[in-house]
C-alpha positions in Angstrom: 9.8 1.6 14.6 7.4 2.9 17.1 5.3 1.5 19.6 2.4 1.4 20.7 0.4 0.5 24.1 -2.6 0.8 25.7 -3.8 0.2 29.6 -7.3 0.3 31.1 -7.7 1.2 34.7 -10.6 1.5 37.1 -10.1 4.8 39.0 -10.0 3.5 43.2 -10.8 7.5 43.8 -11.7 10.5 41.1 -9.1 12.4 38.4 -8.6 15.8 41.2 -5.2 17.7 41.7 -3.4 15.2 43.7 -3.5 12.5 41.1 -3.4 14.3 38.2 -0.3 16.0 39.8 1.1 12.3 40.2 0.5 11.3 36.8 2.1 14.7 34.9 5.4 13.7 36.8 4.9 9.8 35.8 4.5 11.0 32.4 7.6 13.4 32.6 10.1 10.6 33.1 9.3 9.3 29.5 9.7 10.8 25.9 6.3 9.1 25.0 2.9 11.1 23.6 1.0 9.6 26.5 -2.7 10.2 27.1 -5.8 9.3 28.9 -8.7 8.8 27.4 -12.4 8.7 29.3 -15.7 8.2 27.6 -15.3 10.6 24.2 -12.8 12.9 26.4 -9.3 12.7 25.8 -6.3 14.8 27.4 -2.2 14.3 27.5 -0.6 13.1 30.4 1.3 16.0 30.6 -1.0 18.5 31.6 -2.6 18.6 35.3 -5.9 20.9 34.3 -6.5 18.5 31.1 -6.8 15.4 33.1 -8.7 17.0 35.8 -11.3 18.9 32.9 -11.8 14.8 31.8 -14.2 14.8 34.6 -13.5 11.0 35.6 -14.6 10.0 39.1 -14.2 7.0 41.7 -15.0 3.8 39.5 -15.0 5.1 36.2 -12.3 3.2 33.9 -10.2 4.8 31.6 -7.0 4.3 29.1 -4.0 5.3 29.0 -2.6 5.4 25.3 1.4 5.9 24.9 3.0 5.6 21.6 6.9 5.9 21.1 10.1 3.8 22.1 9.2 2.7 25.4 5.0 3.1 24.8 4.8 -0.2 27.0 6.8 1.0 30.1 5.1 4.7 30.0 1.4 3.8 29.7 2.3 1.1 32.6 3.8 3.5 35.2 1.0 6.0 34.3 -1.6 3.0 34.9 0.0 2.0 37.7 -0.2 5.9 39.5 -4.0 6.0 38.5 -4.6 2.2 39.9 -3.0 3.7 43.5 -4.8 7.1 43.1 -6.4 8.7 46.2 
C-alpha cells in the first residue's frame, strides 16, 4: 500500500536556482512522485526550471505532495530544504 503525505511551508526567501537546485537533490534521494504545488501551479520536485516557472516568492506558502513508500519522510526533507531556503 502506498502512502501518502502532504507539507505546507512558508517560503523564508523566493523558489530561484539555488533552492530549487536544493530541493531536485532532496527529492533525488527518494523513490517518491514528489511535488510542489503553489496557488493553481503545480511542478515535480525533480525538475529545477519547473519549480522555479511556479513563480513562488518570499512569504508565499506552498505544498509539497509525495506519494509512495516513504511519502512521509520525502515530502518532510523537501519541506524541510524550502523552510531553510535562501
Amino acid at each position: 500500500m502506498s502512502e501518502s503525505s502532504e507539507v505546507e511551508v512558508v517560503l523564508p526567501a523566493a523558489l530561484h536556482a539555488r533552492p530549487a537546485g536544493e530541493v531536485v537533490r532532496a527529492a533525488a534521494r527518494f523513490d517518491n512522485t514528489i511535488s510542489v504545488r503553489h496557488e493553481d501551479r503545480s511542478a515535480p520536485a525533480r525538475s529545477a526550471l519547473k519549480l522555479m516557472s511556479l513563480g513562488a516568492v518570499a512569504g508565499a506558502t506552498v505544498t509539497v505532495v509525495a506519494t509512495g513508500a516513504d511519502a512521509v519522510a520525502a515530502a518532510d526533507a523537501v519541506a524541510e530544504v524550502l523552510r531553510s531556503a535562501q
